[in-house]
C-alpha positions in Angstrom: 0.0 0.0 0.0 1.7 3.2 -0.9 2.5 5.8 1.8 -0.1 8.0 1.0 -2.9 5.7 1.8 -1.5 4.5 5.0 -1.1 7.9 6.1 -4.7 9.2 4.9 -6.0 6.1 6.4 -7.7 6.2 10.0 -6.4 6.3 13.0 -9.7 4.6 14.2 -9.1 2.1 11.1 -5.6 1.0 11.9 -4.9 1.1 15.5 -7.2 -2.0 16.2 -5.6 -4.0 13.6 -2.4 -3.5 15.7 -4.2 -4.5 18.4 -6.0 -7.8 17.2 -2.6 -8.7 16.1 -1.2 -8.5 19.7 -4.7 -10.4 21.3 -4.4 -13.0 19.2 -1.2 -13.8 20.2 -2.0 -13.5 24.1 -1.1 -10.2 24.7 -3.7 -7.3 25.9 -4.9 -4.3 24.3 -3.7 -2.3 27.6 0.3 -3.7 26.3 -0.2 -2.3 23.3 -1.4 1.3 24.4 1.9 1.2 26.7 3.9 0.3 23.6 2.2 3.0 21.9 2.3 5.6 24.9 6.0 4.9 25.4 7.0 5.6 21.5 4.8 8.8 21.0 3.9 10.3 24.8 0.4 10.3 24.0 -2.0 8.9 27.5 -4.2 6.0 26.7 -7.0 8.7 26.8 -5.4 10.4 24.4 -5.4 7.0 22.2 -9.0 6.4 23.0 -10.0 10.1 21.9 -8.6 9.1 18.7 -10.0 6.4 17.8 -13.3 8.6 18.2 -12.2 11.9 16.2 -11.3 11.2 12.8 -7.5 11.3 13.6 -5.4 10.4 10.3 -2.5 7.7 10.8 0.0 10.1 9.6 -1.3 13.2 11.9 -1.7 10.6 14.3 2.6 10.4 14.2 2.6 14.2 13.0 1.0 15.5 16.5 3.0 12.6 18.9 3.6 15.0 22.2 6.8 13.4 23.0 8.4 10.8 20.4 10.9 8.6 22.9 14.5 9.6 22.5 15.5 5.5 22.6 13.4 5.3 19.6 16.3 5.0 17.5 17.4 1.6 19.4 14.3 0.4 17.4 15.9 -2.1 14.9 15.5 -5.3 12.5 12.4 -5.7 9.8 8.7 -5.3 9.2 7.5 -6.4 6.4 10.8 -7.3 4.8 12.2 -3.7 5.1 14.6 -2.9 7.9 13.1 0.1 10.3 16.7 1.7 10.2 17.4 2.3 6.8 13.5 3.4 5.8 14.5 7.0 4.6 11.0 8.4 5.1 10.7 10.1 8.5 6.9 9.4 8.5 7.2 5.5 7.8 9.6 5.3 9.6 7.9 6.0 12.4 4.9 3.9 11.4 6.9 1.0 10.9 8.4 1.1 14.3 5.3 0.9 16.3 4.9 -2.2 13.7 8.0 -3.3 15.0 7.2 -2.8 18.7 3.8 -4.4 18.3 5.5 -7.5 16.0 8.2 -7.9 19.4 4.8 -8.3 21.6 3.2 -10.1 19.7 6.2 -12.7 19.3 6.2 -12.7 23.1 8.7 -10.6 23.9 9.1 -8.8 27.5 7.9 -5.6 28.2 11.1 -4.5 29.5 13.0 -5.3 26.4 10.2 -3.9 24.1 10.7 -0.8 26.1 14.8 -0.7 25.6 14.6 -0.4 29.3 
């Protein structure tokens, strides 16, 4: 799907796809907001507001309060592509929620998740 529809797309439209992901592989939609909390600095409020308001994926990234400094430790692939060299800033970012929300899913700890 080319970048422009992923970014158009809704927030409301995407976000529980990363979360089905994560249920179906035992995890919890509550793991997944703090995966999600922890890379942008939006609350879980904030997450459920937009789902609710129309938010776009891309201005969902676009207006993160407080994108996590150990971001960049985020590394390896999502859908074939390694999150480290995607030269879009944008996907990039997309790609590594995917990639935080792919390490849950696969059972990975929290605290590793979290580069903590």
């Amino acid at each position: 799907m080319p970048r422009a529809d992923v970014t158009q797309m809704p927030f409301a439209k995407l976000y529980p796809l990363l979360v089905d992901k994560a249920v179906k592989k035992g995890r919890t939609r509550e793991e997944v907001d703090r995966v999600t909390v922890w890379l942008t600095g939006y609350t879980p409020g904030d997450l459920a507001r937009m789902e609710q308001d129309g938010t776009s994926y891309g201005d969902f990234f676009r207006s993160a309060p407080a994108m996590n400094p150990a971001r960049a430790l985020i590394t390896g692939k999502v859908c074939g592509v390694k999150v480290e060299d995607i030269q879009d800033p944008l996907m990039q970012e997309i790609r590594r929620l995917d990639k935080l929300v792919d390490e849950l899913a696969k059972g990975r700890p929290m605290e590793k998740i979290l580069r903590g």
